[in-house]
Structures are given as structure tokens and as C-alpha cells.
C-alpha positions in Angstrom: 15.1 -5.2 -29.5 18.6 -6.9 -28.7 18.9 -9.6 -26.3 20.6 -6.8 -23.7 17.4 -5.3 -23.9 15.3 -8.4 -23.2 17.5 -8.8 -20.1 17.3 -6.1 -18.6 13.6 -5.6 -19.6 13.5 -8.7 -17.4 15.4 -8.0 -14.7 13.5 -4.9 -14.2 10.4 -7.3 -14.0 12.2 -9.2 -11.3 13.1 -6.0 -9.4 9.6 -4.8 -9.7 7.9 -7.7 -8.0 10.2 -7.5 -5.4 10.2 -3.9 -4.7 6.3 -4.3 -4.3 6.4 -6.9 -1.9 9.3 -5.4 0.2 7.4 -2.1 0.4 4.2 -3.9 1.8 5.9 -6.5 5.0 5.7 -3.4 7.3 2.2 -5.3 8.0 4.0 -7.6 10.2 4.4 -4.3 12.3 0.4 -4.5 13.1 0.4 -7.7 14.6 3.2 -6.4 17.2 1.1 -3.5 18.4 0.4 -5.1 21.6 4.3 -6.1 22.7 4.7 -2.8 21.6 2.1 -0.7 23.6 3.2 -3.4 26.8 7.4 -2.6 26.2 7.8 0.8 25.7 4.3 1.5 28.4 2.8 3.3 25.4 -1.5 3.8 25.1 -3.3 2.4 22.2 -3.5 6.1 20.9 0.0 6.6 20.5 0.3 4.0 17.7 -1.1 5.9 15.6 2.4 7.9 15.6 3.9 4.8 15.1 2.2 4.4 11.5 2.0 8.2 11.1 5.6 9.0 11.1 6.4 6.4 8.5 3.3 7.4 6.5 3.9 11.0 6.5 7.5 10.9 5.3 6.8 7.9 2.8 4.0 9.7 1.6 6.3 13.4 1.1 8.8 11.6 -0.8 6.6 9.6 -3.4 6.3 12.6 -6.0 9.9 13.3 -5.2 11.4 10.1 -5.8 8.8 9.6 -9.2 10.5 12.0 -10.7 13.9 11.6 -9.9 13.1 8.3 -11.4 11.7 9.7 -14.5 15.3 12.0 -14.7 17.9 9.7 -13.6 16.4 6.3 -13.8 14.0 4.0 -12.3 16.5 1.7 -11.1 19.1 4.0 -9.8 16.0 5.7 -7.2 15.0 2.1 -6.5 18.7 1.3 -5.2 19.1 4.7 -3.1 15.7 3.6 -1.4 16.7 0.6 -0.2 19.7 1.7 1.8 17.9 4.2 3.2 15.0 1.6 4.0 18.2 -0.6 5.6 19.2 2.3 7.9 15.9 3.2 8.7 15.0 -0.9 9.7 18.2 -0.6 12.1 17.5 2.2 13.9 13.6 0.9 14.9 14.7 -2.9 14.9 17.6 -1.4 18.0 15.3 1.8 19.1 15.2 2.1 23.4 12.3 4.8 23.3 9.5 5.6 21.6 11.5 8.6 20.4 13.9 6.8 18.8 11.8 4.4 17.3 9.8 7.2 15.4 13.1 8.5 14.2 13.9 5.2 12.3 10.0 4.8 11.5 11.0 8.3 9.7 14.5 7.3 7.7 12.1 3.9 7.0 9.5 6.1 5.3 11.9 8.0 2.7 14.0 4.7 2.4 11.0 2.8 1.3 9.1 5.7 -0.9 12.0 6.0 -3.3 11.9 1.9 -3.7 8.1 1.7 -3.7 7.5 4.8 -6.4 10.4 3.0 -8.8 8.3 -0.5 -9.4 4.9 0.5 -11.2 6.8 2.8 -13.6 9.6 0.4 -14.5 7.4 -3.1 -14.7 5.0 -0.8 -17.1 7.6 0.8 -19.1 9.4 -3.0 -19.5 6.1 -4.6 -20.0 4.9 -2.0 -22.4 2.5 0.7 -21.9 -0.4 -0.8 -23.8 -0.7 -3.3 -21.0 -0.2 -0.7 -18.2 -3.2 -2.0 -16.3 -1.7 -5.3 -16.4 1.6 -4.4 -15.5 0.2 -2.4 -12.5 -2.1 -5.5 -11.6 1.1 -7.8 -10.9 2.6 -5.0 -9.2 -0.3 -4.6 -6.9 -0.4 -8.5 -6.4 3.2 -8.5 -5.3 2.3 -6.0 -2.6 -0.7 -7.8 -1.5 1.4 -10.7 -1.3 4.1 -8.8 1.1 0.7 -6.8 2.8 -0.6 -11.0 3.5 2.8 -12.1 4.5 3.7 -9.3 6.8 1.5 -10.6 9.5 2.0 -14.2 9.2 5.8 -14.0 9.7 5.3 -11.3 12.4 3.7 -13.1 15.0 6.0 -16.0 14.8 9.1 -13.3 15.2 6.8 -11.9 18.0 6.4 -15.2 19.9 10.1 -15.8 19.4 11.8 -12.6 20.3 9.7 -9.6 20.8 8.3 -6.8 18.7 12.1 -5.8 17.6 12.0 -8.8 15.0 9.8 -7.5 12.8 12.1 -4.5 11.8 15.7 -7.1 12.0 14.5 -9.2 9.0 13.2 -6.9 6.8 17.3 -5.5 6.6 18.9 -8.8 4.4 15.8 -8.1 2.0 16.8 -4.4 1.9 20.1 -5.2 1.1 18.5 -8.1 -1.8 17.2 -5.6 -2.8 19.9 -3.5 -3.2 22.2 -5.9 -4.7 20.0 -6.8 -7.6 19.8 -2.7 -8.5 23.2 -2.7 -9.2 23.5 -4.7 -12.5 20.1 -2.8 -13.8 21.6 0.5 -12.9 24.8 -0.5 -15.0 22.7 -1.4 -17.6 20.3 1.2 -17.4 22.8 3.6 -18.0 23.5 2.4 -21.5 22.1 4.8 -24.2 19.9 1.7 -25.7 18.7 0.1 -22.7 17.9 3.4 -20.5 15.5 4.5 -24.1 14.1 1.3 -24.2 13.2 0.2 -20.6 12.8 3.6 -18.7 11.4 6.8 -20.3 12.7 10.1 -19.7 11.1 13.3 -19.0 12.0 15.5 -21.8 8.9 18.4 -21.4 6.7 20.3 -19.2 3.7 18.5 -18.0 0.5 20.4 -18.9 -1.9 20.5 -15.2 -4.5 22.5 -16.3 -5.9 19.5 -18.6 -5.8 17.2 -16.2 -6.7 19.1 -13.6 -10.4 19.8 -16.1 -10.8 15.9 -16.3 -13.0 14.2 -14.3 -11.3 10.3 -14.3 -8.0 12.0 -13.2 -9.3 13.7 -10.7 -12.0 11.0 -9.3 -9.2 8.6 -9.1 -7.2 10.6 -7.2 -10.0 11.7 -4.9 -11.1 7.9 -4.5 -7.7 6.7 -3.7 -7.9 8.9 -0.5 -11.5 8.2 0.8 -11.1 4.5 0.0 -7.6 3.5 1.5 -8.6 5.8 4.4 -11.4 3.9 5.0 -9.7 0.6 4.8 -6.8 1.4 6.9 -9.0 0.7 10.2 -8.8 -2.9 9.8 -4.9 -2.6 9.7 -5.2 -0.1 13.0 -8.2 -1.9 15.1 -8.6 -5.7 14.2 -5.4 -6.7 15.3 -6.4 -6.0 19.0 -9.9 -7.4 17.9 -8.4 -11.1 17.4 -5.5 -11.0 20.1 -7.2 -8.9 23.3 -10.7 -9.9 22.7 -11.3 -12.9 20.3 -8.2 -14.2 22.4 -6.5 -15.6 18.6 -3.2 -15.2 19.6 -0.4 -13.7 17.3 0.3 -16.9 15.1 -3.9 -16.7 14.6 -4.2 -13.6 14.6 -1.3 -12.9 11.9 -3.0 -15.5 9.7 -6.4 -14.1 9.9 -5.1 -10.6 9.5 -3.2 -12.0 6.2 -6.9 -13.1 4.1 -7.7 -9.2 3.5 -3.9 -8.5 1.2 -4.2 -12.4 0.4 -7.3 -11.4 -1.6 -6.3 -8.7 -2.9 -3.2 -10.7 -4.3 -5.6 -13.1 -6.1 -7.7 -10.6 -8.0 -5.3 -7.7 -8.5 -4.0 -8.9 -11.9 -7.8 -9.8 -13.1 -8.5 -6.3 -12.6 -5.5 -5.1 -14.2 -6.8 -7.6 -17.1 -10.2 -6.2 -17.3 -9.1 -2.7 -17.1 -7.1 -2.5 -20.2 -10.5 -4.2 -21.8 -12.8 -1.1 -20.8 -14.0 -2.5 -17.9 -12.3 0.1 -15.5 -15.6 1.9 -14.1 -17.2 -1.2 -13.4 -14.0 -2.2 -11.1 -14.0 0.8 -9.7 -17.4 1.3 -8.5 -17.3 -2.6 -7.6 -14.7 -2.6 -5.5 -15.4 0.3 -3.2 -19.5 -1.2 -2.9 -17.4 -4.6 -1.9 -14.8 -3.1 -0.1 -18.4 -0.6 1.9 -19.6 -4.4 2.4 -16.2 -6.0 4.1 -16.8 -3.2 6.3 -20.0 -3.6 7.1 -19.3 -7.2 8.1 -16.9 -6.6 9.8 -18.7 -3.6 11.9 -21.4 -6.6 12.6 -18.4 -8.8 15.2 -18.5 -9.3 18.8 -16.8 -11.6 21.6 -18.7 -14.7 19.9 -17.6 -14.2 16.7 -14.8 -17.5 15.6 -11.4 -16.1 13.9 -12.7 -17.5 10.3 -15.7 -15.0 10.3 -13.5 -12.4 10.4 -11.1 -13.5 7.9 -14.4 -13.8 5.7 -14.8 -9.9 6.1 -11.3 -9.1 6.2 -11.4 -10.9 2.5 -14.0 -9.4 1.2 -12.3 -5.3 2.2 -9.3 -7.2 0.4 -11.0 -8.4 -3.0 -13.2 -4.8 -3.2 -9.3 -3.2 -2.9 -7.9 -5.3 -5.3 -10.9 -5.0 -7.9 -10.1 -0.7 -7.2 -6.6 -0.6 -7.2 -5.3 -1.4 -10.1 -7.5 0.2 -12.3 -7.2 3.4 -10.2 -3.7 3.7 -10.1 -3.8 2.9 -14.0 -6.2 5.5 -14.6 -3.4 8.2 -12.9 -0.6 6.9 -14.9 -2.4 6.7 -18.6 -3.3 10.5 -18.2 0.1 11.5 -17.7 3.2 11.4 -21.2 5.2 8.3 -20.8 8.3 9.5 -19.9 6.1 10.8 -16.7 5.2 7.3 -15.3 7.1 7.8 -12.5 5.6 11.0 -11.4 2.0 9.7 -12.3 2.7 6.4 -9.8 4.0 8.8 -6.9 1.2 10.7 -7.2 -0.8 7.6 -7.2 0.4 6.6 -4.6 0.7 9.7 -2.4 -3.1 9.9 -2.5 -3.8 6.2 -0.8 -1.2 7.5 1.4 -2.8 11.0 3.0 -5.4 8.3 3.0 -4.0 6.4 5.0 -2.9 9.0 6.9 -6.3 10.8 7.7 -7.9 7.3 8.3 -5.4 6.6 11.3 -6.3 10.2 12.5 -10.1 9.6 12.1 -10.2 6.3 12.9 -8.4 6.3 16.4 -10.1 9.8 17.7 -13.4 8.1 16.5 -12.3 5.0 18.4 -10.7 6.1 21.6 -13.6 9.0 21.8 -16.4 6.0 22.1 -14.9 3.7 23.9 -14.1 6.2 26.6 -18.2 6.4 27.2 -18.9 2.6 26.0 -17.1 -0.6 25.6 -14.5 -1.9 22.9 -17.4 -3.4 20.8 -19.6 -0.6 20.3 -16.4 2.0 19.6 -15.5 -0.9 16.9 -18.9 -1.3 15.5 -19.5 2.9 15.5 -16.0 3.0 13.3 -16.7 0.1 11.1 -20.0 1.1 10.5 -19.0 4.2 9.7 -16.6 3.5 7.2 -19.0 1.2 5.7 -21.3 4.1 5.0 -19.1 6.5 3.8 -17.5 3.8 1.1 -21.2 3.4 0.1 -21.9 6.7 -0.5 -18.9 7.6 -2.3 -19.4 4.4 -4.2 -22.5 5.5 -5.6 -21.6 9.1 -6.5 -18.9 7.5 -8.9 -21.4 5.4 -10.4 -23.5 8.4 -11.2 -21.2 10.4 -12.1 -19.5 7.9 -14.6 -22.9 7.0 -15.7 -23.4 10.9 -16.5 -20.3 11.6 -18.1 -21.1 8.9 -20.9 -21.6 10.5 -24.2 
């Protein structure tokens, strides 16, 4: 391999790492709920369009933009993303309606699914394919990382200027981003670097076999039922800590930030572990941990102090990071490798119609309790039952990998 090849192997690294993170600050969204609900005189159920609309398009254009990557090249999709993720930032971080900003919340969504499908495909086609699980793993800890930091940086912008902040500073990192394509595009478009760095899909992918196999399908199945279930920590704990455990934003951003924190820490262990065997046992672990979080957290009231809810809120965050990694592994190894692209939108289009249906569920589960009890017992009723689905679910996979031995 020539030293050209080295570079760009490691610039593709870099561009990975940061792609993930970038993808993952729209966190610092959450903790501006409130100012936002209180600016544009919006109830708490219209959020969920808020999230929705960026969701929704992110979540149409994963598959798209996978494999345009696999086509044209990783990079090249990974620069188009982040001007459209730019545009999109501009629009919300200057919207004067709730119109408006669901428009930008739209152009943000397709902006940031071209950048966010580019990074597991090219930091496991740089790293090599034999350590996929790893690869993924550090790609997965660079978006917990921007998942944790999200909320810490957005309640200072909050304090300081308003819910509009958290969209303005996100635009220079689009535009990093951007910059620091270029050069890999260049180089990427060389005959010996493109072959060596990104694969290229060359022949028609075969469904019907995976469609027959159980891991490919499980994991895909899983990745909806789990992040859907997570998702209402993101939705409902952020008016938890400000409106009713009175944290404040700075507090609340920071308590908010131990559930992605945690899964930063053990995302590349389980990337580690997965390429050693060990996927089923992550698997299974992490949504029983991740069913356990839940259940803590279902458990709060008024008296409960901001650290015991971190505690919960890290333990949904290690269970995810234990799942992750190996799950979205699991997609990409059944696909060829000049599919990796295709096999990490798909990845990650499932943990997005998770996401979406746990916002739908979630909030109409929410808002149809409260309106006959109090905050508490809506929170506890959603909590508690997300904790019991994750359980359930849990369990079938452990039977079902258990059965499948030979």
C-alpha cells in the first residue's frame, strides 16, 4: 500500500469520527424544548413534529445516500451532506414560525443522512473489514460523544441567547466538515486510492438470502423496537429535570449528557468483543440493560436528586452501546463489501423508523395519561412500559439465538 494510500486511509478515519459526531449534536435541540414550546406558543405535543420532520427525511435518505456512496464514493456523499446540513441549520437557526422551522428541520434531515450514512462504510473499509465491528464501535463512540455533548453545549447557548443557538453553531462544523471532504474527494477519485479505501458496487445484491436469515433480519427488527424504546428519554426527561426536578438547562444538559456519555465509553468494547464471537451476548445484554435503565428511570418522582437520574439515564446508555455496535455490524457483514454503504443506511434507517414510531407512541401514550392523571404517573406508565417491552423482546432473542445453535 503506498504512502497516498496510508493518507487518505487516514484522513478518511479523521472524516469518519467527525461525521459521527456532527450527525449526533442535534441533542442539544432536546434541552431547548421548553424556550421552544414558550417562543413560538407551541404545546408539548407538537414537538414531536419538531423531531419528526428531521427524522422522517433523514431516515428516507439513509439507503439513498448508502448507495450513492457505494457508486460515486463515500467521501464525495459525505461532502454533498454537509452543505445541505449547512442550509438546512440556517433556515431553523433564523425560522419565525413553526412552519418554517419544520421546513429547515426537513433540508437538515437529507443534509445530515448523506453525511451520517458515509462514516461507518468509509472508517470500515479504511480500517479493514476484518475489524468491521471495531471500526463501527469507534464510529458509534464518536456519535455518543456528539449525542453527550449536544446537551451540555445547548443549555449554555439557551441561557445565553435563546433556543435559535443551538442550530447557528452547528453551521462552522458543517462547513469543517465540508472543507476536510474536499482533499479525500480529490484523492478518492484516483484509480488506486478509490479501490483501496472505498469499495464499489460492481453486482446485483441477492435479498432473498438474506431476507431467509435470521441474524439479518433480528438485527434489523431489534434496531427498531430498541431505539424506539429508548428515544423517550430524549422526548420526556428533558421536561423531567427542568419543569419538575427544577435542574435548570446547564443541569439539566449535563444530566441529559450521562446516557450518550456511556454509550461513548463502551461502544468500542463491544465493537472489540463482537469481532471475537461475543455478538449475541452484547446483543441480548444490552437491551436486558438498556429494559433496566428504563425501568429505573420509570421508578422517579419530584424527590428524586438530578444524579439518580443520570444513574438511569447511564445505564439506557451502556445497554445501547453494548447493542449497537454489534447490531449495526451484524447488517453490514451480511451484505458484499462493495455494499457497506447500503448495509449502514439500512442500519441505520431501522433505529430511525424507530425513532420515529417511539416519538409517535411515546407522546400519544404520554399526553393520553396525563390528560386523566398527573405528569408522574403518565411518565412512570411510558417508562414502565418501555421497560417491559425491551424485556420481552430481550428474551425472545436469547431464545431464539439459543435455538438456532447447531
Amino acid at each position: 500500500m503506498t504512502d497516498s494510500t496510508h493518507t487518505a486511509g487516514r484522513r478518511a478515519v479523521v472524516l469518519a469520527v467527525l461525521a459521527g459526531a456532527f450527525g449526533s449534536l442535534d441533542t442539544a435541540l432536546n434541552i431547548a424544548f421548553p424556550d421552544i414550546t414558550d417562543d413560538l406558543d407551541l404545546e408539548v405535543s407538537d414537538l414531536q413534529w419538531v423531531v419528526t420532520c428531521l427524522v422522517r427525511s433523514y431516515g428516507l435518505a439513509l439507503i439513498v445516500a448508502g448507495r450513492m456512496g457505494d457508486r460515486q464514493g463515500h467521501s464525495r456523499t459525505l461532502a454533498m451532506g454537509a452543505a445541505g446540513a449547512a442550509v438546512g441549520l440556517t433556515i431553523c437557526s433564523s425560522a419565525p414560525s413553526l412552519g418554517v422551522l419544520l421546513a429547515g428541520r426537513v433540508v437538515q434531515g437529507l443534509g445530515t443522512a448523506f453525511v451520517m450514512a458515509s462514516g461507518p462504510p468509509l472508517i470500515a473499509l479504511a480500517a479493514g473489514l476484518e475489524a468491521r465491528g471495531r471500526a463501527v464501535g469507534l464510529f458509534q463512540t464518536s456519535a455518543g460523544i456528539g449525542l453527550a455533548l449536544g446537551p451540555v453545549i445547548g443549555g449554555p447557548l439557551v441561557d445565553l441567547g435563546g433556543w435559535r443557538g443551538v442550530f447557528w453553531f452547528r453551521i462552522p462544523l458543517a462547513a469543517l466538515l465540508l472543507v476536510l471532504a474536499i482533499p479525500l474527494v480529490r484523492s478518492m477519485d484516483s484509480a488506486e486510492d478509490g479501490a483501496s479505501i472505498e469499495a464499489r458496487a460492481s453486482h446485483h445484491i441477492e435479498w432473498s438470502p438474506l431476507l431467509r436469515s435470521g441474524h439479518f433480519v433480528s438485527a434489523n427488527l431489534l434496531a427498531i423496537v430498541v431505539n424506539g424504546a429508548m428515544f423517550a428519554t430524549w422526548l420526556l426527561v428533558p421536561a423531567l429535570l427542568i419543569d419538575h426536578l427544577g435542574t435548570g438547562v446547564l443541569l439539566g444538559g449535563v444530566v441529559l449528557a450521562a446516557s450518550p456519555a456511556a454509550t461513548a465509553f463502551i461502544s468500542p468494547r463491544a465493537g472489540r468483543l463482537s469481532d471475537e464471537g461475543h455478538t449475541g451476548r452484547l446483543v441480548v445484554g444490552g437491551i436486558l440493560l438498556t429494559a433496566a435503565g428504563m425501568a429505573l428511570l420509570a421508578t422517579t418522582d419530584a424527590d428524586w436528586p438530578a444524579a439518580g437520574v443520570a444513574v438511569a439515564l447511564a445505564a439506557v446508555g451502556l445497554g445501547l452501546g453494548l447493542f449497537s455496535a454489534p447490531n449495526m455490524a451484524t447488517v453490514m457483514a451480511s451484505l458484499p463489501n462493495s455494499e457497506q454503504g447500503l448495509g449502514a443506511g439500512l442500519s441505520l434507517t431501522t433505529r430511525t423508523l424507530g425513532i420515529v414510531l417511539g416519538v409517535n407512541v411515546s407522546s400519544r401514550l404520554f399526553d393520553w395519561w396525563e390528560a386523566e392523571h398527573s405528569f408522574d404517573e403518565a411518565f412512570t406508565v411510558v417508562f414502565g412500559t418501555m421497560a417491559v417491552v425491551l424485556a420481552v423482546v430481550g428474551s425472545l432473542e436469547m431464545i431464539r439465538r439459543v435455538a438456532s445453535q447447531p
